[in-house]
N, C-alpha and C positions, 0 to 999 in steps of 0.2 A: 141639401146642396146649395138652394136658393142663399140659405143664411151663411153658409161659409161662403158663399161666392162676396154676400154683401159688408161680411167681414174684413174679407182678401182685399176687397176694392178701399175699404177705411184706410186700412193699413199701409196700401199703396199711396192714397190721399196725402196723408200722414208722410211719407216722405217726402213727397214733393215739394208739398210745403216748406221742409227741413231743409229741402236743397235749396228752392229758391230763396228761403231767410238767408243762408251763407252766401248764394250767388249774389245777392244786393247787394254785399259789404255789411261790416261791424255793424252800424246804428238802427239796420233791422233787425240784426239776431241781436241787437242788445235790447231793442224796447218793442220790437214787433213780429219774433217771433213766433210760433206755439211753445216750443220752450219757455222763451223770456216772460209771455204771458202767465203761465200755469206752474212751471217749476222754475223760473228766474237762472235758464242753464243758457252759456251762449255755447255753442257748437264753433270748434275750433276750423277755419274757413281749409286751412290744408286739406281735410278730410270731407271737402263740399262734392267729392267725387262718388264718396262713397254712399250717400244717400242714393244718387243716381243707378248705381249700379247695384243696389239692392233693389231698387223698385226694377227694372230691370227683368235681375234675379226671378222676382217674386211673379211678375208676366208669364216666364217662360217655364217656372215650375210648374204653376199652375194651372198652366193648359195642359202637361203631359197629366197631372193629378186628374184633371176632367176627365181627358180622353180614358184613361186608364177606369177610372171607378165611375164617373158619368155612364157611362155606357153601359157597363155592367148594373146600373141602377133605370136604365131608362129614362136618363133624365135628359130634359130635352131644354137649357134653356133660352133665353128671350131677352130682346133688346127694347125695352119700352120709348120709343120715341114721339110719344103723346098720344099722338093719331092715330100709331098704326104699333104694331110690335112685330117683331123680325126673331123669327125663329132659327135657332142653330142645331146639326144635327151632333152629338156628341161623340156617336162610333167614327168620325174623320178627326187627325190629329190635325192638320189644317183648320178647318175650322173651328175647333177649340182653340189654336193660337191666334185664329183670326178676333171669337169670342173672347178671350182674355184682353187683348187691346181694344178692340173697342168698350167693352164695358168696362173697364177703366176709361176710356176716353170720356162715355155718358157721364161719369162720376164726374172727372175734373170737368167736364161742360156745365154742369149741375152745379156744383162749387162756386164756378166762376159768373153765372146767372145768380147765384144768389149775393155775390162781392157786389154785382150792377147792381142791382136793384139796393141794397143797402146804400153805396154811393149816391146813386137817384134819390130816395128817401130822405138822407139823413144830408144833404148837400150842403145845408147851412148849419152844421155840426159842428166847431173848430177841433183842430189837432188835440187839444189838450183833453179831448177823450181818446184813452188809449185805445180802443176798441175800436172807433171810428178812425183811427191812424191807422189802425193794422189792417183793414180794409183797403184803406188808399195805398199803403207801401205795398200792398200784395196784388192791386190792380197797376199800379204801375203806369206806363205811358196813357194809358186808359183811362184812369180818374179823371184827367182835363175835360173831357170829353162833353158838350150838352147832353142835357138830357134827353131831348129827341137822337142824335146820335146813338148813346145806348140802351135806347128801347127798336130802333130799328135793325140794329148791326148783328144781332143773334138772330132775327127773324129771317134778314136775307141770306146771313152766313149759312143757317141750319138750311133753307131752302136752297140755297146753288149747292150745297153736298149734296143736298137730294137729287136734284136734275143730274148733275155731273155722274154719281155713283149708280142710279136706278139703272144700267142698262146692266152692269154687273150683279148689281141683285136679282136680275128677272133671270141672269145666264145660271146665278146658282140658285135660281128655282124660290128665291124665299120670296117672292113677292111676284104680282101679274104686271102682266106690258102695258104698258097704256095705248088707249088705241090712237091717239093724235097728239103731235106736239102742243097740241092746248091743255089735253087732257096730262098731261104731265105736269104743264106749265101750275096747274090748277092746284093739283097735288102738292107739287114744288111750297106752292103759296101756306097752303092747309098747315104741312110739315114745317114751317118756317111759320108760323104763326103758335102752335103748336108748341113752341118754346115758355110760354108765357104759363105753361101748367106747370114747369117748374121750379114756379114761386109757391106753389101748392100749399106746402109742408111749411116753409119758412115763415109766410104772410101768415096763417094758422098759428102755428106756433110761438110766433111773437107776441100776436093778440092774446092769445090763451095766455101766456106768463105774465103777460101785461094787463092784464083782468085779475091774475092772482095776487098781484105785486100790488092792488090797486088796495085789494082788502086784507091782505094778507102779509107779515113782516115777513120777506125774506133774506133777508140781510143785508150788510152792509158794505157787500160786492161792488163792484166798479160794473160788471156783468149784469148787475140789474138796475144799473143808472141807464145804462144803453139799452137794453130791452122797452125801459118805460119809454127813452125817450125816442123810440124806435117805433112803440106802437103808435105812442102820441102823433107822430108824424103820417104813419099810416093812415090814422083815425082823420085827418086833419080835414077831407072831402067832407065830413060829417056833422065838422062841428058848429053849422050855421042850421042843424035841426034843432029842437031843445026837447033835449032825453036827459036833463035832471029833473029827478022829485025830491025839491026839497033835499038831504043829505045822501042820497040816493045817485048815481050819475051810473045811468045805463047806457052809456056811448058806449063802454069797451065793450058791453053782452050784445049792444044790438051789432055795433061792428064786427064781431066774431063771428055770428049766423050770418051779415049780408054776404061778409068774406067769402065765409063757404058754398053758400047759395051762389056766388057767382061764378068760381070755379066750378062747381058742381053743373053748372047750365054751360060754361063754356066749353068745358070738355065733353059734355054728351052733346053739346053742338056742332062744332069740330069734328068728332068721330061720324057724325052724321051726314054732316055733309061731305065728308071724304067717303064714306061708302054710296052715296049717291052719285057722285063725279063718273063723265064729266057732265058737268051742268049746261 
């Protein structure tokens, strides 16, 4: 059920994206949408409704599908929010339609954390890579933004939904009360800091293809000009160590482990001191 769930939420992804390329106007479904990318198709803008209202669709099926066979399967599942995870019960049709929007919501918040950080990254990128355009057209009024703006703006956004909603979490039981407005305030901070593990996979992943790409031909994609020059920007904190030998340049491998060794410490750090709280 984990996997069909994580399926449902692509798919869902996948529209939205489709709508918002048609919402822009022409010149993103012509050069920036997933379409225009991948199969060079523009989606005719008349029918920009009708992505919306499949994604939609696709919410409200598939919370009855949970309610319906979730529960006969005892499946129980969970909203990973870094810090903490929030569990749903499946035998209420309620909460499975509450579970169905929000984890699409986690999705597109995830998406849209990983468009920052690309933005932030690759800032001195010009338009005339596509990839780095499809980025900026798909953040939208947001691109302009410093880069201290979008390293802070997810931290405190994900923290005030936390303060604001905790008191409804604790009435449906998936979460404990805090015992003082500090001790929430603390929380609030934790869960809104907490955001930053959702670079996880992405930072990983680009280094890893960006260490293959480094020794390895993988073609002559537009998709692995941006990757390289995506890690190369990542790596950029790095490159005033000297990790070549000779023909040898072990900046992407030592990059790659510190990546994960920090993530790795950050989130068992995080989780730690939110189950310690309050401090």
């Amino acid at each position: 059920m984990n996997r069909v769930d994580f399926l449902l939420n692509l798919a869902g992804l996948l529209l939205w994206l489709e709508w918002r390329a048609v919402r822009l106007g022409a010149p993103l479904a012509a050069a920036g949408s997933i379409s225009a990318v991948l199969k060079h198709a523009k989606p005719r803008a008349a029918r920009r409704w009708l992505y919306l209202a499949a994604l939609v669709a696709l919410l409200g099926i598939r919370c009855v599908f949970y309610w319906r066979v979730g529960s006969r399967l005892d499946w129980v599942p969970s909203l990973d929010l870094g810090t903490i995870t929030l569990p749903f019960n499946s035998v209420s049709l309620g909460r499975m339609a509450l579970y169905s929007v929000l984890s699409f919501g986690v999705v597109l918040a995830v998406f849209h954390l990983w468009l920052l950080l690309l933005s932030m990254v690759n800032r001195r990128v010009p338009d005339t890579d596509p990839w780095q355009r499809l980025v900026r057209q798909y953040l939208g009024w947001l691109e302009p933004w410093p880069v201290a703006v979008k390293l802070a703006t997810p931290i405190f956004l994900v923290g005030a939904l936390w303060w604001f909603a905790h008191a409804e979490l604790v009435r449906q039981g998936m979460t404990a009360a805090p015992g003082s407005a500090a001790h929430l305030a603390q929380q609030s901070i934790l869960v809104g800091l907490g955001t930053i593990l959702a670079w996880k996979y992405l930072v990983i992943g680009l280094l890893f293809l960006g260490l293959l790409n480094t020794y390895l031909y993988l073609g002559s994609w537009s998709v692995w000009a941006f990757v390289q020059t995506t890690s190369r920007n990542l790596l950029r904190p790095l490159h005033l160590i000297p990790l070549r030998l000779g023909r040898i340049d072990l900046l992407p491998a030592v990059g790659l482990g510190l990546a994960w060794l920090a993530f790795a410490y950050a989130e068992a750090g995080i989780s730690h001191l939110f189950g310690r709280l309050p401090l």
